[in-house]
C-alpha positions as CSV (number, residue, x, y, z in Angstrom):
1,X,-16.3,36.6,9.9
2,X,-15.6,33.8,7.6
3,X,-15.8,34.2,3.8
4,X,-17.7,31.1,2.3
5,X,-18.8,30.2,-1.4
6,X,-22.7,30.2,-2.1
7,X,-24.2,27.7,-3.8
8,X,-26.8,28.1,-6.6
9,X,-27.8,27.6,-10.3
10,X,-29.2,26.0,-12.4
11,X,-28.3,25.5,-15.8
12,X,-29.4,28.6,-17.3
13,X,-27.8,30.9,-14.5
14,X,-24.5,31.5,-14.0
15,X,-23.3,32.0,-10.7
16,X,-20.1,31.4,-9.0
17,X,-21.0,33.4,-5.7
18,X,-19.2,34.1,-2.4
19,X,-21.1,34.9,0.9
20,X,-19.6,35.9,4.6
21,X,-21.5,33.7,7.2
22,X,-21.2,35.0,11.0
23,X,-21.2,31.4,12.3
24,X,-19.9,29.0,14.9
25,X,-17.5,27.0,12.8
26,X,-16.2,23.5,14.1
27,X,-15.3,20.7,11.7
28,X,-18.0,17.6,12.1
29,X,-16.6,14.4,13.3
30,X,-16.7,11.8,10.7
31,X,-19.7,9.2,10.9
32,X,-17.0,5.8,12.4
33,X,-18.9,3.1,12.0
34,X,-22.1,-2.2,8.6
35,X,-25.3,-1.9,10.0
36,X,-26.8,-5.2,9.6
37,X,-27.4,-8.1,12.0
38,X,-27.9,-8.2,15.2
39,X,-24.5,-7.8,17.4
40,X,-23.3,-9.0,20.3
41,X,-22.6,-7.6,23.8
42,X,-19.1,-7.8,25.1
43,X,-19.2,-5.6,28.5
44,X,-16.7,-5.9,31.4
45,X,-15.8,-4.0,34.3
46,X,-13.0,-2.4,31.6
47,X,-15.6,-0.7,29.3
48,X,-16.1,2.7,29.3
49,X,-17.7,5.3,27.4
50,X,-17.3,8.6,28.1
51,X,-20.0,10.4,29.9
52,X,-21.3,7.5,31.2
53,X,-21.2,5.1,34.5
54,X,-21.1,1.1,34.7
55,X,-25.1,1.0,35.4
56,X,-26.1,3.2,32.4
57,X,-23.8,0.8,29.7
58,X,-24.8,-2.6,31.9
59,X,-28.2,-1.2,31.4
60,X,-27.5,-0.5,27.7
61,X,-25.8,-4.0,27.2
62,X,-28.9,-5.4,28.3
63,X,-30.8,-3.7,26.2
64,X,-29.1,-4.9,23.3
65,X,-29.1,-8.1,24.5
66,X,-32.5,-8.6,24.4
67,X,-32.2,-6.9,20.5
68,X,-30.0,-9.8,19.9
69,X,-32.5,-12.5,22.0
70,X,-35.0,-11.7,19.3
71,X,-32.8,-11.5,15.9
72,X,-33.3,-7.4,15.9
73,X,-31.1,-5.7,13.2
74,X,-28.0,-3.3,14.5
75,X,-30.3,-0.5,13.9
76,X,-33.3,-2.0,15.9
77,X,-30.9,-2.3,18.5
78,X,-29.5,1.4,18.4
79,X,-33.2,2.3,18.5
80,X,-34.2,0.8,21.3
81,X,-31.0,2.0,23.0
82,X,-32.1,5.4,22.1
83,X,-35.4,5.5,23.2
84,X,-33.8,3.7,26.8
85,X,-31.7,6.7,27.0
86,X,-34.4,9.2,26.1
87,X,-36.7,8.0,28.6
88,X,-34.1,7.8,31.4
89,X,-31.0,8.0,30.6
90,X,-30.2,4.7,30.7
91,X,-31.3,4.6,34.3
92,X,-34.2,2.1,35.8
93,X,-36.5,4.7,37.2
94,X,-38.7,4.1,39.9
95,X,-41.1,7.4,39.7
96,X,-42.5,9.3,36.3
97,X,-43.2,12.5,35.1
98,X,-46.0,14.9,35.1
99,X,-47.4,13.5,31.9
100,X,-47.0,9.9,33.1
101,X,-47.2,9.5,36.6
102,X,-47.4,5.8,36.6
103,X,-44.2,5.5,34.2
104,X,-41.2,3.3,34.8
105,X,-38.3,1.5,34.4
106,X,-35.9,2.1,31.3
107,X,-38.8,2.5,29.2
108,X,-40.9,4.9,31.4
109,X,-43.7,2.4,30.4
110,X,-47.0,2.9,31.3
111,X,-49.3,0.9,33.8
112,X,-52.1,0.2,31.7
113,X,-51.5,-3.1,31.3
114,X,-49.4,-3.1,27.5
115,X,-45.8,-3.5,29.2
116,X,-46.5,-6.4,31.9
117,X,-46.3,-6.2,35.7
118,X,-44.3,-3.4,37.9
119,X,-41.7,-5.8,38.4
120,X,-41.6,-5.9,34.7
121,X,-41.1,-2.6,33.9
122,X,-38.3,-2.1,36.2
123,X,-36.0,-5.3,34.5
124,X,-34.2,-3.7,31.8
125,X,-34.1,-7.0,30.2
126,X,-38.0,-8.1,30.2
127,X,-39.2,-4.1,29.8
128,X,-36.6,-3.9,26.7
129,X,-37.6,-7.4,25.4
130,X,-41.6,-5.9,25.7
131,X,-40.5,-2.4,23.8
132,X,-38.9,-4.5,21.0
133,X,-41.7,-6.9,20.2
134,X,-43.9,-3.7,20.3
135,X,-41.2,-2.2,17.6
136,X,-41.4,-5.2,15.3
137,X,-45.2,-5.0,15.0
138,X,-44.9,-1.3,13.5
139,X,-45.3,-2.3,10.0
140,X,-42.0,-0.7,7.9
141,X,-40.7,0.6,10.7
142,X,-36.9,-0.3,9.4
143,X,-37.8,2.4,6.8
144,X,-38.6,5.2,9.4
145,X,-36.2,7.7,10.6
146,X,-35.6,6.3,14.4
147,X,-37.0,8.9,15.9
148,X,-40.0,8.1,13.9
149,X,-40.4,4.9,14.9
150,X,-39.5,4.7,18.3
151,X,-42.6,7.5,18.2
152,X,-45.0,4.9,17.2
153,X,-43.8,2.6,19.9
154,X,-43.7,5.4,22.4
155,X,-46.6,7.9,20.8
156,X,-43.8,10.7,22.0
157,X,-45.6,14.2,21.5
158,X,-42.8,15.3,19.7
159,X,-41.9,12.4,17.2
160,X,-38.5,14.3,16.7
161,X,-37.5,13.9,20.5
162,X,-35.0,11.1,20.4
163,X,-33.2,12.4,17.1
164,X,-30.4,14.1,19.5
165,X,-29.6,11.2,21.4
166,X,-28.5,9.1,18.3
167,X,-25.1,10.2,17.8
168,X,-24.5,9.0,21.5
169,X,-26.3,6.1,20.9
170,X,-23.7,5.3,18.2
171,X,-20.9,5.6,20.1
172,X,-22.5,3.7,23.0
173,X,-23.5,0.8,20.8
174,X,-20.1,0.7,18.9
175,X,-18.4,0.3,22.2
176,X,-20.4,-2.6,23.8
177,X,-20.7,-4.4,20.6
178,X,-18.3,-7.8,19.7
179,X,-18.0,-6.4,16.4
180,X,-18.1,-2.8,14.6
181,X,-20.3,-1.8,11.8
182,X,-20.7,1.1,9.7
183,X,-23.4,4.3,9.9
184,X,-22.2,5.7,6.4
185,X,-24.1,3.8,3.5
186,X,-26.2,1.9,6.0
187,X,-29.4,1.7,7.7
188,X,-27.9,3.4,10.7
189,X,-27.5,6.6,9.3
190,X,-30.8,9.1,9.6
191,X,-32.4,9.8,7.5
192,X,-31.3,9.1,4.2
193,X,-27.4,9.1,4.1
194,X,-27.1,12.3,6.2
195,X,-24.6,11.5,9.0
196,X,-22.5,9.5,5.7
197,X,-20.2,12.8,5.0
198,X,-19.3,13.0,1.1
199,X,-20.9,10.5,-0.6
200,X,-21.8,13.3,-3.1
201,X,-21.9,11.2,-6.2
202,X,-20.4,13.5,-9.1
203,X,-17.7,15.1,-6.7
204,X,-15.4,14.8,-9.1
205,X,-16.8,16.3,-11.8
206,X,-16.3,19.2,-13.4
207,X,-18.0,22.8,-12.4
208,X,-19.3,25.2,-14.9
209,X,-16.5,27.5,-13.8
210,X,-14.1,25.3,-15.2
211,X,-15.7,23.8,-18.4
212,X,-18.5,26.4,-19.0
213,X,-22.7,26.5,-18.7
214,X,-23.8,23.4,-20.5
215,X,-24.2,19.7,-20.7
216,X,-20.3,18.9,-19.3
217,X,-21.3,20.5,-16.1
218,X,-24.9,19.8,-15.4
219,X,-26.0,16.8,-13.2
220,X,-28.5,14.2,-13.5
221,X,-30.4,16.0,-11.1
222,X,-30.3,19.3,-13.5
223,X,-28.5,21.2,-11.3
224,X,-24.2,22.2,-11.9
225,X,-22.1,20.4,-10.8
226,X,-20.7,20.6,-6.8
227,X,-23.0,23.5,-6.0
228,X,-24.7,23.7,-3.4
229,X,-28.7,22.9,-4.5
230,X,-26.8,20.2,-6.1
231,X,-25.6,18.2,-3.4
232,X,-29.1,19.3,-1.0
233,X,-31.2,17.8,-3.8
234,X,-29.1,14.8,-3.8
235,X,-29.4,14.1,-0.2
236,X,-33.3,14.6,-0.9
237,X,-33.4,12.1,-3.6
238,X,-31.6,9.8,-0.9
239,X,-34.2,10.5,2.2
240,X,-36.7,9.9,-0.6
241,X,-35.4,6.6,-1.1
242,X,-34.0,7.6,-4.7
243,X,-30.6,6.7,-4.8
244,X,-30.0,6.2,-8.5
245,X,-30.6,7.0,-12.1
246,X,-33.9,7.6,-12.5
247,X,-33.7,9.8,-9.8
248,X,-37.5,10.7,-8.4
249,X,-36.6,14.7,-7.6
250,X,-35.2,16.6,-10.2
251,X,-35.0,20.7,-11.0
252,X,-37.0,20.6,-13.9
253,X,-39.8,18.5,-12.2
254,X,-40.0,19.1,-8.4
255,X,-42.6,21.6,-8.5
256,X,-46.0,20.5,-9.2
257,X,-46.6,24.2,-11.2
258,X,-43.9,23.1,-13.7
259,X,-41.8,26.2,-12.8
260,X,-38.2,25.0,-12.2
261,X,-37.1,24.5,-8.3
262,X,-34.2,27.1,-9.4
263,X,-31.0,28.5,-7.6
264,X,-30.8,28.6,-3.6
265,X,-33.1,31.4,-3.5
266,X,-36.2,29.7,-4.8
267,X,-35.8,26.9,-2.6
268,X,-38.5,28.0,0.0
269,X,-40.8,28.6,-2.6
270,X,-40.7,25.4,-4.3
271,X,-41.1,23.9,-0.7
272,X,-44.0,25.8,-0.3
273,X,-45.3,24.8,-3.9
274,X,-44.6,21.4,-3.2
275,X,-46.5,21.5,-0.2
276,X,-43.5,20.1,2.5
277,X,-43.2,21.2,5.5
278,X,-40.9,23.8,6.9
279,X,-40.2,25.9,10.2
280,X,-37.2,26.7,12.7
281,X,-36.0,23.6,14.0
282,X,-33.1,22.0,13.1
283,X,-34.0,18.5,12.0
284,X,-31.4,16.0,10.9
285,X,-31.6,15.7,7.0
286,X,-33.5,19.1,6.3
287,X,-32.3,21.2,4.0
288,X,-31.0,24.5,5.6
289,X,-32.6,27.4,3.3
290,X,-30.5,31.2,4.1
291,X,-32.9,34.0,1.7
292,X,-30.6,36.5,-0.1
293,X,-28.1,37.9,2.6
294,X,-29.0,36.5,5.5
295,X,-26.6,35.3,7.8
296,X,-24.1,36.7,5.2
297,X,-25.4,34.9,2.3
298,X,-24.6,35.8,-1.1
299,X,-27.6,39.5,-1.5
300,X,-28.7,38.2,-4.6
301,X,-29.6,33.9,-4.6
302,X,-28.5,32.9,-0.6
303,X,-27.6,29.6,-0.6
304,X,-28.9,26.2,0.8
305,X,-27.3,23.2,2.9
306,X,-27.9,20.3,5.1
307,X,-28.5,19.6,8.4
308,X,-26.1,16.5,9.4
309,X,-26.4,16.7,13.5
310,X,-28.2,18.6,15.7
311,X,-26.4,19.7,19.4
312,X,-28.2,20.5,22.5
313,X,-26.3,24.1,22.6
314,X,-29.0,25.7,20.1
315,X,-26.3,24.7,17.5
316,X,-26.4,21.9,14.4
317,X,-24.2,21.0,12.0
318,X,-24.4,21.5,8.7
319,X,-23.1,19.9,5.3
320,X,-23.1,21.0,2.1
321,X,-21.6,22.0,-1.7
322,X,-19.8,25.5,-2.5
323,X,-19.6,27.0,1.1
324,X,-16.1,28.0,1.5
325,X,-13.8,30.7,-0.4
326,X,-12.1,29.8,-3.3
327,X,-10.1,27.7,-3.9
328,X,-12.2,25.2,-1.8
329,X,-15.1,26.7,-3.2
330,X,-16.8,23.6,-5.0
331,X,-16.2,21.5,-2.8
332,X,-18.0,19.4,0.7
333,X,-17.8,21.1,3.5
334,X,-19.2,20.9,7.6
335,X,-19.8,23.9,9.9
336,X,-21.3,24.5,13.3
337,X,-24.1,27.2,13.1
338,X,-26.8,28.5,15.5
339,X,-29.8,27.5,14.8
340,X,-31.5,31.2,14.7
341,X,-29.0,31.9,11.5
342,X,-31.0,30.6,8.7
343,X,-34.0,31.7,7.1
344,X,-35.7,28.4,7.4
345,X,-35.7,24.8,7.3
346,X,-36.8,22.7,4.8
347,X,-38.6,19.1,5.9
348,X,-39.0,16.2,3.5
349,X,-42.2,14.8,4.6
350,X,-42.3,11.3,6.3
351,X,-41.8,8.1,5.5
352,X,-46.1,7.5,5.6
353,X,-46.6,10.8,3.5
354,X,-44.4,9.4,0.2
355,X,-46.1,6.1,-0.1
């Protein structure tokens, strides 16, 4: 049993809180990597990644250089390496599944006449080159989450399906790139600024413990300082597309009723007033809601975080404000959880449902 700090308030509630989480804890790795444009391939018989063999990156490299062919940003790239290894695991696959038969190739694209001739659809080159051009005509799609748009490219029945496979994608695009470029404060990063780690704006300031209840330690956001429905409504702001003063989501104004979205354990609530999605899955950038005690959460106002990776073990990590004992209490943390801990999770709609 770890003891953790909870996170809650807002200005007219005082609470420096404590909860006990029975959890899988494992420190996140730090997002590496400027997404911008397009990068080179540099591939040899040297390069390796781990996990994967010599046909898999060859078949990523190509891939990416048919991105590059066609002037496709890093993260257009990344995307259509992640719906390559999605599909088939970077493999050229000469059968389909149950729900396409007639799939193939890197793509698993159809034959109905869209992606070109068999022998099309089995060149990793001229079947990636076909997926791109289909990528470019989504309109905003380098606003979507890349799960999101690789699903109106792919029409996936689960648009989340490729999310997992991004952190690999990452590290598999890093290494076969000529240059290296950066997921935190980019583009790459999904959605908002979730895989960036503390880029918490007001880290620094000062808590309410320390200088009292009032204007010294409330945020723009109208939450206190470094707690943790603090930094979750940041990173909602940031998904949202809000990055900076005026911010779009505040405490006093997120609910459409006019009733304050409130400490940690009004969270669901305002969701549900709001009318955002929410459920059991683990999404990247959805805020992780715990209700009064659950999962050791403080009894009285739980606590809320974010979800920064999701793992294929029934586990995701998590970010967040005010999760550890004093005195690291006010401060960013990352921990593994299972995802049948929390109460719920929290959506922010997408991209097409805040225009």
């Amino acid at each position: 049993m770890l003891s953790t700090g909870a996170a809650v308030v807002t200005p007219a509630i005082l609470l420096g809180l404590v909860f006990s989480m029975l959890l899988l804890l494992a420190p996140a790795k730090p997002a590496v990597a400027d997404c911008g444009p397009a990068v080179s391939v540099v591939i040899d018989g040297n390069t390796q990644v781990e996990g994967y063999t010599q046909e898999q990156l060859k078949n990523a490299a190509a891939v990416m250089g048919a991105g590059r062919a066609l002037d496709l940003s890093v993260k257009g790239q990344m995307i259509s390496v992640m719906v390559a290894l999605g599909e088939s695991g970077l493999r050229v696959l000469d059968y389909g599944d149950g729900a396409g038969p007639d799939s193939r190739g890197l793509f698993q694209q159809r034959d109905n006449g869209a992606w070109g001739s068999y022998a099309d659809r089995m060149d990793p080159s001229i079947s990636a080159t076909n997926f791109i051009k289909a990528l470019q005509g989504v309109a905003g799609w380098e606003l979507l989450e890349p799960t999101l748009a690789a699903s109106k490219v792919q029409r996936n029945a689960d648009p989340y399906h490729y999310q997992k496979y991004w952190p690999e994608v990452v590290k598999i695009v890093q290494a076969l790139s000529n240059s290296k470029f950066s997921v935190g404060g980019s583009g790459c990063t999904i959605p908002g600024q979730s895989g960036a780690g503390d880029d918490y704006p007001w880290k620094n300031s000062p808590t309410w413990v320390q200088v009292g209840a009032g204007a010294a330690s409330t945020s723009p956001l109208g939450m206190y300082y470094r707690e943790c429905v603090d930094f979750a409504l940041w990173r909602v702001n940031q998904q949202m597309g809000s990055t900076s003063a005026p911010f779009k989501f505040l405490n006093a104004i997120f609910r459409p009723d006019g009733q304050g979205l409130g400490s940690a354990l009004t969270w669901k609530a305002g969701w549900d007033a709001k009318g955002w999605p929410t459920g059991n899955t683990p999404r990247v950038g959805a805020v992780v809601w715990y209700a009064p005690g659950t999962g050791g959460a403080d009894p009285n106002f739980g606590h809320v975080a974010v979800v920064k990776e999701v793992k294929d073990n029934g586990t995701y990590v998590e970010e967040g404000y005010n999760g550890n004992p004093a005195p690291d209490d006010h401060n960013y943390y990352t921990r593994t959880v299972s995802s049948n801990v929390p109460s719920s999770f929290l959506y922010r709609p997408i991209q097409e449902e805040k225009k």
